[in-house]
C-alpha positions in Angstrom: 115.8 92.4 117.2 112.0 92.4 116.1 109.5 90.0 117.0 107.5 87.7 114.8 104.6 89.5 116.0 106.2 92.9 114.4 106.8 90.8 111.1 103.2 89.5 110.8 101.8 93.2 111.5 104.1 94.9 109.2 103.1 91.5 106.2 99.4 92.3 106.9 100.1 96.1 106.0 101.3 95.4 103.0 98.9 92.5 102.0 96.0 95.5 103.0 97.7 97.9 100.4 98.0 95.5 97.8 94.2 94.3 98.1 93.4 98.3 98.3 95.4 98.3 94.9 93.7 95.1 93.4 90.2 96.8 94.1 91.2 100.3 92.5 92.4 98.2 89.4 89.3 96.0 89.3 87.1 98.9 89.9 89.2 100.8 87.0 89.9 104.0 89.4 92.9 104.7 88.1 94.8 104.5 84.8 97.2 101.6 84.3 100.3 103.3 84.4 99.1 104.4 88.1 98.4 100.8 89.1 100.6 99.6 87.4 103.8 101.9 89.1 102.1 101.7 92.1 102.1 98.1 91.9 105.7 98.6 91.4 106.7 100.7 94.1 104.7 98.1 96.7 106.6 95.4 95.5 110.1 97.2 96.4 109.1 98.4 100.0 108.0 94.7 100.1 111.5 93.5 99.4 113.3 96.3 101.0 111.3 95.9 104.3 112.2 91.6 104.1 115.8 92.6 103.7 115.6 94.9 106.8 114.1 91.8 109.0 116.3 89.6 107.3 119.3 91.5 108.5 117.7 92.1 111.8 117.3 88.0 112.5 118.8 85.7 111.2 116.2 83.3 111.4 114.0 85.5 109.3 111.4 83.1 106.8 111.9 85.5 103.7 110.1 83.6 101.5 107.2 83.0 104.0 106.8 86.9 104.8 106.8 87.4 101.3 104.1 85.3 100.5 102.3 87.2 103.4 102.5 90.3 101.4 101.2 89.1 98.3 104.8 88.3 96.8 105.7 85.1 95.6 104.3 81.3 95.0 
């Protein structure tokens, strides 16, 4: 089983990536297809990666890791 401290590294990863994507969007870097499929293909490691912990430990927060990442309310 992981630790929380494994789950909070791993959230701040993504959050980084996603923020990294924001700024090449704001900055207009990239077309929006890119962004947009890259945006994409974040949010399903993000969700992938949540049902890996969640299976790992059972007393996995998904909802709070995924507000971590960027995901969710």
């Amino acid at each position: 089983m992981m630790s929380k401290k494994v789950y909070v590294q791993f959230a701040g990863l993504i959050n980084e990536m996603r923020e990294a994507q924001n700024a090449v969007d704001k900055n207009n870097l990239q077309s929006k297809e890119y962004v947009k499929g890259s945006r994409a293909c974040l949010d399903t490691i993000t969700r992938e990666t949540c049902d890996i912990f969640s299976s790992d430990n059972p007393n996995f927060d998904s909802e709070r890791f995924l507000k971590a990442c960027g995901l969710g309310e």
